[in-house]
N, CA, C and O atoms as a printed pandas DataFrame, in Angstrom:
     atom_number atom_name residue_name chain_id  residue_number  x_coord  y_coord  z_coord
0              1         N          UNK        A               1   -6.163   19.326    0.683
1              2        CA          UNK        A               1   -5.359   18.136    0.861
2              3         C          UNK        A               1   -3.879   18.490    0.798
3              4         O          UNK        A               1   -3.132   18.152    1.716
4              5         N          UNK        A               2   -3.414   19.195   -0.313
5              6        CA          UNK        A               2   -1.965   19.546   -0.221
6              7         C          UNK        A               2   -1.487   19.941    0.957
7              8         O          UNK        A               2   -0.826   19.286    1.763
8              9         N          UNK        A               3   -1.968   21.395    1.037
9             10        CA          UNK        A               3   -1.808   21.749    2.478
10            11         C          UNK        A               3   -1.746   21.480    3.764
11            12         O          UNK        A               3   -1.022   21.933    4.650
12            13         N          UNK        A               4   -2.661   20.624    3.769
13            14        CA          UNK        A               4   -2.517   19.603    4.824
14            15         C          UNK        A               4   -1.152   18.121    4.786
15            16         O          UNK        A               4   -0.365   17.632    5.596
16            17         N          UNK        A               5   -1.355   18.000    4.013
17            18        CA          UNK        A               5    0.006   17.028    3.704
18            19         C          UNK        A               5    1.163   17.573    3.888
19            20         O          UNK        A               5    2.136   16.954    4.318
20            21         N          UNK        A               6    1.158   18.800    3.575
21            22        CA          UNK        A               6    2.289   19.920    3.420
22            23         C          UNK        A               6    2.559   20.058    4.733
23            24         O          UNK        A               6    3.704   20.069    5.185
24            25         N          UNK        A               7    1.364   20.188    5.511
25            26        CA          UNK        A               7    1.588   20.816    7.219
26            27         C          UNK        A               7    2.297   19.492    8.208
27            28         O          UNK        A               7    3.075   19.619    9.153
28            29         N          UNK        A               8    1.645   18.027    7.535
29            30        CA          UNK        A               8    2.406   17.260    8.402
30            31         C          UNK        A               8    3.522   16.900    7.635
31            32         O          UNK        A               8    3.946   15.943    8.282
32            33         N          UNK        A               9    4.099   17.006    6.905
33            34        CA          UNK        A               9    5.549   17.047    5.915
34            35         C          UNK        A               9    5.641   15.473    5.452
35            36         O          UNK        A               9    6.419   14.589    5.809
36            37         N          UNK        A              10    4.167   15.454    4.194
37            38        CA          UNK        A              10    3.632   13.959    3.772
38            39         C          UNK        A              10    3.445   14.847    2.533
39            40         O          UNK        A              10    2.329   14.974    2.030
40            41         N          UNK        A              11    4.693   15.553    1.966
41            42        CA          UNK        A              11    4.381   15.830    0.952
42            43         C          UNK        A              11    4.545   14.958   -0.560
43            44         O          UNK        A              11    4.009   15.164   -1.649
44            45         N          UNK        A              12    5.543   13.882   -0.106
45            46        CA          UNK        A              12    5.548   12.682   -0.928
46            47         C          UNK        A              12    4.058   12.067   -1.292
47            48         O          UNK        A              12    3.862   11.397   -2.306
48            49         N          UNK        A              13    3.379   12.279   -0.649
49            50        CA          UNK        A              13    1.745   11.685   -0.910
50            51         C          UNK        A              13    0.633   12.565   -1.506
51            52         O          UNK        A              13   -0.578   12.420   -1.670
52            53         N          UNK        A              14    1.285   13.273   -1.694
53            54        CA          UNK        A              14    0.173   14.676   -1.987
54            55         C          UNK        A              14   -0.545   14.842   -3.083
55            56         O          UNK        A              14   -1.579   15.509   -3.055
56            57         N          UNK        A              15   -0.073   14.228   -4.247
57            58        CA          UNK        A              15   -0.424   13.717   -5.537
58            59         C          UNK        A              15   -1.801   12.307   -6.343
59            60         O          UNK        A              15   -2.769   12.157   -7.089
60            61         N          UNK        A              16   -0.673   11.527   -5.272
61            62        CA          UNK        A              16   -1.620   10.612   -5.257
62            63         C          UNK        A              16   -3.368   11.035   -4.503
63            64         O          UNK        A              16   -4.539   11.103   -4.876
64            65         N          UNK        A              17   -2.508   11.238   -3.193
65            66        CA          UNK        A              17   -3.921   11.590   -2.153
66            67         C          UNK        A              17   -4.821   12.457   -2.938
67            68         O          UNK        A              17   -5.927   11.987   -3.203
68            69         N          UNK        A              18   -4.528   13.673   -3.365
69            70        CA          UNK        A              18   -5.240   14.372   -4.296
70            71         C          UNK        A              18   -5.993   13.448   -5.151
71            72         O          UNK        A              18   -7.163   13.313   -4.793
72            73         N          UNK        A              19   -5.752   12.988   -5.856
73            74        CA          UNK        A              19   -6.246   12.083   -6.962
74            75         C          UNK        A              19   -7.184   11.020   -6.279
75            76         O          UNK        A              19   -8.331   11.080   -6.723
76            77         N          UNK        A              20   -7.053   10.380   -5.633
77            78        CA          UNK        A              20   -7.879    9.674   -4.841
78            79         C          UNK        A              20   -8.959   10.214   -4.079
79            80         O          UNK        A              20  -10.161    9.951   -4.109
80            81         N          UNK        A              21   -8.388   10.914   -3.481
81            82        CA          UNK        A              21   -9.765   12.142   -2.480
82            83         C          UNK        A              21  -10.438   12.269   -3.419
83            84         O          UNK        A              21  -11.518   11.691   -3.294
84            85         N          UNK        A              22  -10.192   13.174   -5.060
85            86        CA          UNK        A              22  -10.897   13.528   -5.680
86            87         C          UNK        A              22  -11.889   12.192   -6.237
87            88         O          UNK        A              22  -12.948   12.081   -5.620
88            89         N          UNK        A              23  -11.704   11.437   -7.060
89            90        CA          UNK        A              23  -12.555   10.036   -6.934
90            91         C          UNK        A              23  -13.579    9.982   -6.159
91            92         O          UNK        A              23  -14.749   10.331   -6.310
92            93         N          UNK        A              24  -12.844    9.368   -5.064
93            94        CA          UNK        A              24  -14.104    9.019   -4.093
94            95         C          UNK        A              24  -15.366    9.950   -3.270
95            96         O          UNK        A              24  -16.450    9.624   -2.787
96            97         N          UNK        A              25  -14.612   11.285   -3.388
97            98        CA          UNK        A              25  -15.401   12.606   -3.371
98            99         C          UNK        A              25  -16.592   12.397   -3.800
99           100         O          UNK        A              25  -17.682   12.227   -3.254
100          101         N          UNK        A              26  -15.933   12.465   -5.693
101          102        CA          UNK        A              26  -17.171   12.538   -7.207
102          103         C          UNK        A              26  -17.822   11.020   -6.716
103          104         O          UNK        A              26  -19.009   10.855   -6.435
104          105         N          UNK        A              27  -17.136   10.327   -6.694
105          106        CA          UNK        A              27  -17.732    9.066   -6.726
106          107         C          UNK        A              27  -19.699    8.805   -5.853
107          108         O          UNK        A              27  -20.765    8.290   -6.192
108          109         N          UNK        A              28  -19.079    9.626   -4.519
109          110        CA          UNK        A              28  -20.124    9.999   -3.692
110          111         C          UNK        A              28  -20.935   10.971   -4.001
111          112         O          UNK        A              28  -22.141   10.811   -3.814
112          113         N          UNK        A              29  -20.423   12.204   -4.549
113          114        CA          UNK        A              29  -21.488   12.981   -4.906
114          115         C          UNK        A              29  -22.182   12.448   -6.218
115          116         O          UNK        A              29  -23.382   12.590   -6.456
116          117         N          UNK        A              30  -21.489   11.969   -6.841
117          118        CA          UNK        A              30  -22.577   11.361   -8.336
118          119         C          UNK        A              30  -23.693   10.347   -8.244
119          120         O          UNK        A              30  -24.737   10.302   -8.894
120          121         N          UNK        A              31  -23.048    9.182   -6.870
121          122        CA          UNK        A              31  -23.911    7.956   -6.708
122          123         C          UNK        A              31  -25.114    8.177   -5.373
123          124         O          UNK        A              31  -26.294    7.827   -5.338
124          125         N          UNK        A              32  -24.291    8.882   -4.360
125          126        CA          UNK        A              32  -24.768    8.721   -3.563
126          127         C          UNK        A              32  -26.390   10.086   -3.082
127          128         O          UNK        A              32  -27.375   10.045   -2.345
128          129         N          UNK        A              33  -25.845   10.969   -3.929
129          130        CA          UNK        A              33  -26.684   12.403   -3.762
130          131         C          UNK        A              33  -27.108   12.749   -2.623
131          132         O          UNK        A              33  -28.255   13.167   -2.470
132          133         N          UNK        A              34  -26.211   12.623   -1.604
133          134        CA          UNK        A              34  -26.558   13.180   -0.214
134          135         C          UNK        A              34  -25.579   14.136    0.133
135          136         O          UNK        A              34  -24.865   14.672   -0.715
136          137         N          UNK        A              35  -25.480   14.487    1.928
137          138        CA          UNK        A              35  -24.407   15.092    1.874
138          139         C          UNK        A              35  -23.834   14.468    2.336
139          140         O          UNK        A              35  -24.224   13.536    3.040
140          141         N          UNK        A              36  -22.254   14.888    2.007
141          142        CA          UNK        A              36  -21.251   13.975    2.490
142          143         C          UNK        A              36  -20.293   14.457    3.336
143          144         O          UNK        A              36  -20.253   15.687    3.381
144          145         N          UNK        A              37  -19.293   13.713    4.208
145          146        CA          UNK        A              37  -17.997   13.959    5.349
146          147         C          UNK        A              37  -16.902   13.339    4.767
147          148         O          UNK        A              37  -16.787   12.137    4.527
148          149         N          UNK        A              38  -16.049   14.288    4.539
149          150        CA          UNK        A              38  -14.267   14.258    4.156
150          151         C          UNK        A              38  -13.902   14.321    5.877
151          152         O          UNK        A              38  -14.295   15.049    6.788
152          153         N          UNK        A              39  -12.960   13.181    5.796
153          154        CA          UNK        A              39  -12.497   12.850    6.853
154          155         C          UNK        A              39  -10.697   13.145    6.156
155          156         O          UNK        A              39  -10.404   12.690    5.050
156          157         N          UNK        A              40   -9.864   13.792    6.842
157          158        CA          UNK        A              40   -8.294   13.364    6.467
158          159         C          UNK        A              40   -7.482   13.110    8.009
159          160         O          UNK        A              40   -7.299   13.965    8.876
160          161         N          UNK        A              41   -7.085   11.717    8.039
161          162        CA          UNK        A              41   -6.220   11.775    9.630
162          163         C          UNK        A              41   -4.651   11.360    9.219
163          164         O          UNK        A              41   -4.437   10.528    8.337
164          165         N          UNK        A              42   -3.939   11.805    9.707
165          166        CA          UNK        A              42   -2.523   11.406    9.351
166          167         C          UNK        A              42   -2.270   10.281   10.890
167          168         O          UNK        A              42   -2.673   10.268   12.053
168          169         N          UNK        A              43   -1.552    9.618   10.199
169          170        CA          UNK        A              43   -1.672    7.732   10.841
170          171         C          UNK        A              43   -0.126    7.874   11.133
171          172         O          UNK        A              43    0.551    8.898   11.042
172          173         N          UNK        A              44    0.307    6.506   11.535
173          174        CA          UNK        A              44    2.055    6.138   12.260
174          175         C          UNK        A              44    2.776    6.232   11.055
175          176         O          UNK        A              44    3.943    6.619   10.999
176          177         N          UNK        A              45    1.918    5.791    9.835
177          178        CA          UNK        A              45    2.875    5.832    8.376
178          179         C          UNK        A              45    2.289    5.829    7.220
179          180         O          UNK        A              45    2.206    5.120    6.218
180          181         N          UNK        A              46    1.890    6.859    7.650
181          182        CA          UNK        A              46    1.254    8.191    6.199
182          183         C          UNK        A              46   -0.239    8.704    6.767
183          184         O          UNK        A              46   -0.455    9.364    7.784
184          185         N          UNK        A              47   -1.416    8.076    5.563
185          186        CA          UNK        A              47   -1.943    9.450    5.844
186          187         C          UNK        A              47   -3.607    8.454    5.479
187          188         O          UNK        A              47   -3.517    7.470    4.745
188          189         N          UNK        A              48   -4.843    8.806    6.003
189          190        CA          UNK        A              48   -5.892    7.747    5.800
190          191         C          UNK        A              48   -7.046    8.643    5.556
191          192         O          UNK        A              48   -7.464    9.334    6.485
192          193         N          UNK        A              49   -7.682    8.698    4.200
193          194        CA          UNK        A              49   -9.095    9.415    3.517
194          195         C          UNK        A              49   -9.923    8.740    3.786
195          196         O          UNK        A              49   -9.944    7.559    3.441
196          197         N          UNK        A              50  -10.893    9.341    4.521
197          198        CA          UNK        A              50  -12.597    8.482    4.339
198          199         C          UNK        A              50  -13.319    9.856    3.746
199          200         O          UNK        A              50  -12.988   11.029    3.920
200          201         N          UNK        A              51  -14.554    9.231    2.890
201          202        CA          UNK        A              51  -15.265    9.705    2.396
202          203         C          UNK        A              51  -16.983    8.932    2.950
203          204         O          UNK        A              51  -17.507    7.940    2.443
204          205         N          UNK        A              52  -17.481    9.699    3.995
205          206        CA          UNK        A              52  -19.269    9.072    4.108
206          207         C          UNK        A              52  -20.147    9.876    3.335
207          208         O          UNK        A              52  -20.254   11.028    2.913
208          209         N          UNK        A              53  -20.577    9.069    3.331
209          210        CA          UNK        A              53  -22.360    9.638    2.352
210          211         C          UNK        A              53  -23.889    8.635    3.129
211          212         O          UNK        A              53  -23.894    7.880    4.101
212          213         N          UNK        A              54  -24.643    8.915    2.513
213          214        CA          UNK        A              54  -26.378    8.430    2.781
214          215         C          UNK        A              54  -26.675    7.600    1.994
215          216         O          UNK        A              54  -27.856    7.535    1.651
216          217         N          UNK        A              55  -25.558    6.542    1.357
217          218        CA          UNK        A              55  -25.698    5.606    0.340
218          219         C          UNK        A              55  -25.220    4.814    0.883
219          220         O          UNK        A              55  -24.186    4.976    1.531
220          221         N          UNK        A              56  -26.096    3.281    0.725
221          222        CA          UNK        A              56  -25.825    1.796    2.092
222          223         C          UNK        A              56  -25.660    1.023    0.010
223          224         O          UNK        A              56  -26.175   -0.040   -0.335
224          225         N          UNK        A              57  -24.915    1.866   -0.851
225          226        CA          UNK        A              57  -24.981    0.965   -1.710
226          227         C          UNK        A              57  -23.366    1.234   -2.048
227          228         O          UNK        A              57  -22.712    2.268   -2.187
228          229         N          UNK        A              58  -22.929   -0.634   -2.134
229          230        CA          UNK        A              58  -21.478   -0.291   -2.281
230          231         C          UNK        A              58  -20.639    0.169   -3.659
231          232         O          UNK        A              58  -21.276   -0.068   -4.686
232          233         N          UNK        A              59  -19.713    0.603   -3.805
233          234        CA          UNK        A              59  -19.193    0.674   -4.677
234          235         C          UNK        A              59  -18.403   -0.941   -5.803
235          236         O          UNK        A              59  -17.848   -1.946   -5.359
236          237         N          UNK        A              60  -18.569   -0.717   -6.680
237          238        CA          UNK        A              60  -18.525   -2.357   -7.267
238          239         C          UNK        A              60  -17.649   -1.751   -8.546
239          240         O          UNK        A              60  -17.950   -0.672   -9.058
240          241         N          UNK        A              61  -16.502   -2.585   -9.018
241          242        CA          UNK        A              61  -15.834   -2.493  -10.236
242          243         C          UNK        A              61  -16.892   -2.829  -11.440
243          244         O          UNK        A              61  -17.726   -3.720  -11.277
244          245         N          UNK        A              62  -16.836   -2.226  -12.414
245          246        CA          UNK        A              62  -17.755   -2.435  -14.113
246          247         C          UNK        A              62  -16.833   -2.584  -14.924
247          248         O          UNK        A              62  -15.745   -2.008  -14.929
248          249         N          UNK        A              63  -17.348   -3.594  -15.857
249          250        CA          UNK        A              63  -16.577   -3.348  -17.255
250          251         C          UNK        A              63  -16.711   -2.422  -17.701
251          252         O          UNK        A              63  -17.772   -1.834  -17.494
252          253         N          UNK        A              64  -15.548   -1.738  -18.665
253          254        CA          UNK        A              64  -15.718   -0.588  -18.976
254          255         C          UNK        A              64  -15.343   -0.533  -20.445
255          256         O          UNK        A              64  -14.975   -1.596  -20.946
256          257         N          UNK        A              65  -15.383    0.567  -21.220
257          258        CA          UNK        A              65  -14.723   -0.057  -22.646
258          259         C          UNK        A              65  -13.599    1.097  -22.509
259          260         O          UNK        A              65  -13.639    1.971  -21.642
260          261         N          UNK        A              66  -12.569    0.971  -23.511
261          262        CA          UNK        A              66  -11.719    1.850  -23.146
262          263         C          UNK        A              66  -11.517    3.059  -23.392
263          264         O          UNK        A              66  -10.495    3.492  -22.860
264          265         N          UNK        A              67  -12.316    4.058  -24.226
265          266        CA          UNK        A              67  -13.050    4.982  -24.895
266          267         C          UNK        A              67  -14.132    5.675  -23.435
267          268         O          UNK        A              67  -14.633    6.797  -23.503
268          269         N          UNK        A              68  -14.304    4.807  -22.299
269          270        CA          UNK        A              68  -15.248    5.505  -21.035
270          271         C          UNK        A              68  -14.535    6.574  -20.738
271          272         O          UNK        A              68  -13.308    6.619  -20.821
272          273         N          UNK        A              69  -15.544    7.849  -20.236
273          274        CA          UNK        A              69  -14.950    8.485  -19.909
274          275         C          UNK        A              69  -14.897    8.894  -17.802
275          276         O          UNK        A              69  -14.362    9.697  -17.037
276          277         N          UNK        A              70  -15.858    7.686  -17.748
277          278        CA          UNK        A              70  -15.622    7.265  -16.217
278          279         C          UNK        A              70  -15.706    6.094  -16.003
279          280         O          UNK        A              70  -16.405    5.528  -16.844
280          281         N          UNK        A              71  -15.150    5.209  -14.953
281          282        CA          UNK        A              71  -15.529    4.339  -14.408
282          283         C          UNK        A              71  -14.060    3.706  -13.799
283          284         O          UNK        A              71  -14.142    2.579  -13.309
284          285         N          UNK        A              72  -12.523    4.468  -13.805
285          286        CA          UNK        A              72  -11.578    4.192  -13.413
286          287         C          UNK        A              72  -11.246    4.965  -11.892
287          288         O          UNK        A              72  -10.152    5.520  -11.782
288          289         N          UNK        A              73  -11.995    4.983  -10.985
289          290        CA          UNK        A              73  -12.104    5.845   -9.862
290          291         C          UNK        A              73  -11.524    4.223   -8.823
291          292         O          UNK        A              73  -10.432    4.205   -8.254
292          293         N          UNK        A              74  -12.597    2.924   -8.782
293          294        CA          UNK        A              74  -11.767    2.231   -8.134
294          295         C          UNK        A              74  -10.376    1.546   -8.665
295          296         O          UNK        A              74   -9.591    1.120   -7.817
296          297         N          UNK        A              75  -10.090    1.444   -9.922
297          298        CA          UNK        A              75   -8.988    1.013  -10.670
298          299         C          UNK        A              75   -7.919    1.901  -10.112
299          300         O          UNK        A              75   -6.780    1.466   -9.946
300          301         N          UNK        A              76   -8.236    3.078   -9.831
301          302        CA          UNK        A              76   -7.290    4.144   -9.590
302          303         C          UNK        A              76   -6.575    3.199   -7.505
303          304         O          UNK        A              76   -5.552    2.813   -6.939
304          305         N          UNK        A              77   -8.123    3.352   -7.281
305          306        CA          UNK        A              77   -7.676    3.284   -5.693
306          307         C          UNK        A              77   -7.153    1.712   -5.575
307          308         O          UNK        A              77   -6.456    1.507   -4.581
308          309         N          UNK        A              78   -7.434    0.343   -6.621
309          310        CA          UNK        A              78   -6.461   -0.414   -6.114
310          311         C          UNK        A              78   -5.175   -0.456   -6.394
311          312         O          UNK        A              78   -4.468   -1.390   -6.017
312          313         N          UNK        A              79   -4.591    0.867   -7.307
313          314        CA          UNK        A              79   -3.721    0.766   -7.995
314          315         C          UNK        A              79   -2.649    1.775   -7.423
315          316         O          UNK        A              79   -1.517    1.972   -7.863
316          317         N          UNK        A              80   -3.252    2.355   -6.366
317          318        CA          UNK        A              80   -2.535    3.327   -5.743
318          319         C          UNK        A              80   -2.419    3.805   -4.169
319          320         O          UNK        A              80   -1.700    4.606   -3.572
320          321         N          UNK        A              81   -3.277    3.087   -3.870
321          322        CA          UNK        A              81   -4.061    3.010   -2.032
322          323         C          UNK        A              81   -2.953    1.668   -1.539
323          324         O          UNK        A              81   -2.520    0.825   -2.324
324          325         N          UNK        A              82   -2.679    1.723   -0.231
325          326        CA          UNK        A              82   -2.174    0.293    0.075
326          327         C          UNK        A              82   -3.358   -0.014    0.857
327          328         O          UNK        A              82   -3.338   -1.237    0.990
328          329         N          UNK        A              83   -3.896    0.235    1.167
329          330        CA          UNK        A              83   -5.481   -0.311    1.256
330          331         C          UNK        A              83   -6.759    0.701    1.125
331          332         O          UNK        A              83   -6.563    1.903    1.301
332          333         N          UNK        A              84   -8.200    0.168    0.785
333          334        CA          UNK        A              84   -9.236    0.746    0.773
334          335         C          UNK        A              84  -10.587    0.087    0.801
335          336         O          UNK        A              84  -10.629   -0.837   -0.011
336          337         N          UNK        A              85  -11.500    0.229    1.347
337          338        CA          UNK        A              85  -12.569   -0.803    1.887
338          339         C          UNK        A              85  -13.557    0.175    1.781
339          340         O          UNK        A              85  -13.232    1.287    1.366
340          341         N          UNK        A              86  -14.859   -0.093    2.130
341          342        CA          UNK        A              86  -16.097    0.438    2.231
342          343         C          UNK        A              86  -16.833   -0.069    3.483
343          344         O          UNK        A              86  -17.016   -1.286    3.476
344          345         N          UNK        A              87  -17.242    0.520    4.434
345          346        CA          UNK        A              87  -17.779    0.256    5.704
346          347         C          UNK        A              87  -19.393    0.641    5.660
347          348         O          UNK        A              87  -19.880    1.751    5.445
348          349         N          UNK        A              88  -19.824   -0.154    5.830
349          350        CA          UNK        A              88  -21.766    0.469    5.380
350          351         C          UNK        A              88  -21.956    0.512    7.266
351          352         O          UNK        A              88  -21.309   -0.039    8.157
352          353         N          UNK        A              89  -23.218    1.489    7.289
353          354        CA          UNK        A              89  -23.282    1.539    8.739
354          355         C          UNK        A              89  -25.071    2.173    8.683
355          356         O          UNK        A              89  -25.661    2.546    7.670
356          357         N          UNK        A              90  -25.455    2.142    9.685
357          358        CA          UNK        A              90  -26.505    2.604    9.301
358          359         C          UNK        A              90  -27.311    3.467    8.346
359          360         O          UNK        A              90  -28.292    3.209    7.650
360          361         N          UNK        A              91  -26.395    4.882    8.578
361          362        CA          UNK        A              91  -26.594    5.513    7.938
362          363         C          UNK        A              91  -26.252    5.652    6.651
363          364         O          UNK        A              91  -27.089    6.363    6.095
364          365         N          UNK        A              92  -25.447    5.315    5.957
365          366        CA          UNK        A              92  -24.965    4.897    4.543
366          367         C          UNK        A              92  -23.606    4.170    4.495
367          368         O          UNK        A              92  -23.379    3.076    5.012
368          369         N          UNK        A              93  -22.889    4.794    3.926
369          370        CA          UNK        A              93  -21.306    4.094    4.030
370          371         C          UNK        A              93  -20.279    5.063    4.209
371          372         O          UNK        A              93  -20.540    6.201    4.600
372          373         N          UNK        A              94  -18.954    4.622    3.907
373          374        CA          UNK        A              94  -17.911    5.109    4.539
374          375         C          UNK        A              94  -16.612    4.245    3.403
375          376         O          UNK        A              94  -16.170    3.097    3.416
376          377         N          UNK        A              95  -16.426    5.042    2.809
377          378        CA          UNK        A              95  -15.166    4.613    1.685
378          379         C          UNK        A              95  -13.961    5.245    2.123
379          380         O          UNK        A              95  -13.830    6.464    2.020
380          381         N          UNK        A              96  -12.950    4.413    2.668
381          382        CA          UNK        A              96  -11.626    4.889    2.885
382          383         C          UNK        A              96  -10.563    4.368    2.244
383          384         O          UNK        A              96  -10.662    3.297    1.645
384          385         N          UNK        A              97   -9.331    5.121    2.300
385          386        CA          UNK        A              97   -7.900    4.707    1.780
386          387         C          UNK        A              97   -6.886    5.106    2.105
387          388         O          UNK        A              97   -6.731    6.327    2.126
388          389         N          UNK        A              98   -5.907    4.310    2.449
389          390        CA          UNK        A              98   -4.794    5.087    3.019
390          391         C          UNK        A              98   -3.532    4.918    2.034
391          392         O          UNK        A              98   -3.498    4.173    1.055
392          393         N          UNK        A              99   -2.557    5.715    2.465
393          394        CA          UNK        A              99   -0.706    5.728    1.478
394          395         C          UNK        A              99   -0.279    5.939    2.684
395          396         O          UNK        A              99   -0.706    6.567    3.653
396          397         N          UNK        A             100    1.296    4.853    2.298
397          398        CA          UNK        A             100    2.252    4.898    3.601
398          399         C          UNK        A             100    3.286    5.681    2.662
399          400         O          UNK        A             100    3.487    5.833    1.457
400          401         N          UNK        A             101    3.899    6.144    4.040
401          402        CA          UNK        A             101    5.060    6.992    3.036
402          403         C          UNK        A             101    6.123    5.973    2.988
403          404         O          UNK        A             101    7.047    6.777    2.869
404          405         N          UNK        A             102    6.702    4.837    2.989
405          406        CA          UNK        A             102    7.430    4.060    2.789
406          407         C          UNK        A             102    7.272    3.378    1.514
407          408         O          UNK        A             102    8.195    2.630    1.193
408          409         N          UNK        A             103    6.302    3.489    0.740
409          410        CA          UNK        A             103    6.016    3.617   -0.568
410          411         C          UNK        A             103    5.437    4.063   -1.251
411          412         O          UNK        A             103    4.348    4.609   -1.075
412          413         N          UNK        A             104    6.303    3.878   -2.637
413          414        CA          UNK        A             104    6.087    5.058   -3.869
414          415         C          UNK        A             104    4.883    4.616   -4.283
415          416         O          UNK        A             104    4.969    3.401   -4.460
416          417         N          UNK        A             105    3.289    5.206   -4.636
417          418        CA          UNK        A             105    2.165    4.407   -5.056
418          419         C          UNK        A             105    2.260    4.682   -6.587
419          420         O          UNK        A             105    1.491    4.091   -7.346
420          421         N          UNK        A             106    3.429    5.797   -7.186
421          422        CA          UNK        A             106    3.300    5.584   -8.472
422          423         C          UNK        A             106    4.206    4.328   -9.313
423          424         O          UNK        A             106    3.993    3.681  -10.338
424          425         N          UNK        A             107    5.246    4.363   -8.363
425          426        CA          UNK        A             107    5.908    3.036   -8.727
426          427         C          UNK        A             107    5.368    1.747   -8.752
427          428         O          UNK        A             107    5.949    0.883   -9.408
428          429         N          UNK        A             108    4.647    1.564   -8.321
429          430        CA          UNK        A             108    4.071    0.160   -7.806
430          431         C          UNK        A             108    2.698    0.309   -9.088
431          432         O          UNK        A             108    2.544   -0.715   -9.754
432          433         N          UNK        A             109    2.144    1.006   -9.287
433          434        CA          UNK        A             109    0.946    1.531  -10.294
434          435         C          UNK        A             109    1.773    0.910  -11.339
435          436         O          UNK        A             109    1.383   -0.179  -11.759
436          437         N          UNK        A             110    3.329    1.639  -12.052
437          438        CA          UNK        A             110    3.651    1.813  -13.345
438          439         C          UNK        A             110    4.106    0.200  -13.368
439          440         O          UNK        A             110    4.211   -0.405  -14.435
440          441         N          UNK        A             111    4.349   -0.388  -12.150
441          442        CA          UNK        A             111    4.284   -2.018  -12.532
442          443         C          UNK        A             111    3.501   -2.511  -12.787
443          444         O          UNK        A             111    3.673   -3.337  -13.684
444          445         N          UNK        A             112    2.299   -2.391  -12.284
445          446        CA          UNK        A             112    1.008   -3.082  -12.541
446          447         C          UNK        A             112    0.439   -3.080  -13.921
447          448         O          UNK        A             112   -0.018   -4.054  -14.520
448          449         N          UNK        A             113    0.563   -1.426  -14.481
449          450        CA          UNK        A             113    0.673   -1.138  -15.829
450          451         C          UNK        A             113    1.021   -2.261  -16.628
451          452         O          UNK        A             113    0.353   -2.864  -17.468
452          453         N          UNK        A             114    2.447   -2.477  -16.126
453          454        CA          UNK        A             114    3.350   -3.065  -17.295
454          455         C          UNK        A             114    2.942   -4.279  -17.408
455          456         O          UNK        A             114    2.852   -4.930  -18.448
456          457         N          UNK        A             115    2.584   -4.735  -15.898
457          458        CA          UNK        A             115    1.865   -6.529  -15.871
458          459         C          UNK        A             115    0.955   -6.605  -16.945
459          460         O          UNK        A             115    1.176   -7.279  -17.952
460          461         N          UNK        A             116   -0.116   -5.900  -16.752
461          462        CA          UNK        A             116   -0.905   -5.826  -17.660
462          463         C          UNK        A             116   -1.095   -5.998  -19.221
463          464         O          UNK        A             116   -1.921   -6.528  -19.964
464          465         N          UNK        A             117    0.220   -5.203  -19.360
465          466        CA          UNK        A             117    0.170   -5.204  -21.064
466          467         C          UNK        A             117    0.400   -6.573  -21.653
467          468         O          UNK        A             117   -0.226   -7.141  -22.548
468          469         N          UNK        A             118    1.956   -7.176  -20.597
469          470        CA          UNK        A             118    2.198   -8.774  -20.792
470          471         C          UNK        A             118    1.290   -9.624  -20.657
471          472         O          UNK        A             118    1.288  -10.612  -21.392
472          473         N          UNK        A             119    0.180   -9.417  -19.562
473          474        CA          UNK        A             119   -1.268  -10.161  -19.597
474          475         C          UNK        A             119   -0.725  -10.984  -18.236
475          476         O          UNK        A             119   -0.947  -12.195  -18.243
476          477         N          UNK        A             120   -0.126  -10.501  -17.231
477          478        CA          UNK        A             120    0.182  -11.073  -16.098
478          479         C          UNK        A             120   -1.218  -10.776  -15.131
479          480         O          UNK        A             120   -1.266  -11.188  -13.972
């Protein structure tokens, strides 16, 4: 992923994307136990991850307690993706997400943070 970010000069995203790829990667290899397709395409403004697998079962937010030591993989992607969806298709599904480089996804995260604590 770096490298590739690096090659189209989306190195502002490289962090995040990392972090996200990785997620939805594990996410698929843990739930789905098939094999899976890393897709990376660089778009008009930034950069768009899909992840398919052999699983027609979607991914769903859980309560979690705060002591888990998983279950923040989609928390991560609404908190840092400017968008991400799940496409089921015959064969299983298709989890994608994209970052524009016109925004910072850690800035916008460390607000959400802060909403949070106030209980916004």
């Amino acid at each position: 992923m770096r490298a590739t970010l690096e090659e189209w000069q989306l190195t502002a995203l490289s962090d995040a994307a990392q972090l996200l790829t990785s997620e939805i990667v594990t996410n698929s290899l843990l739930h789905a136990r098939s094999p899976i397709r890393l897709t990376v395409e660089q778009t008009e403004t930034g950069v768009r991850v899909a992840v398919t697998d052999g699983s027609t079962v979607v991914p769903t937010m859980r309560a979690r307690s705060t002591s888990a030591t998983t279950g923040r993989g989609l928390v991560l992607l609404t908190r840092l993706a400017d968008e991400w969806a799940t496409e089921l298709s015959d064969g299983g599904k298709t989890v994608w997400f994209t970052l524009r480089t016109d925004r910072d996804p850690w800035q916008d995260a460390s607000a959400a943070d802060a909403a949070d604590e106030v209980g916004l």
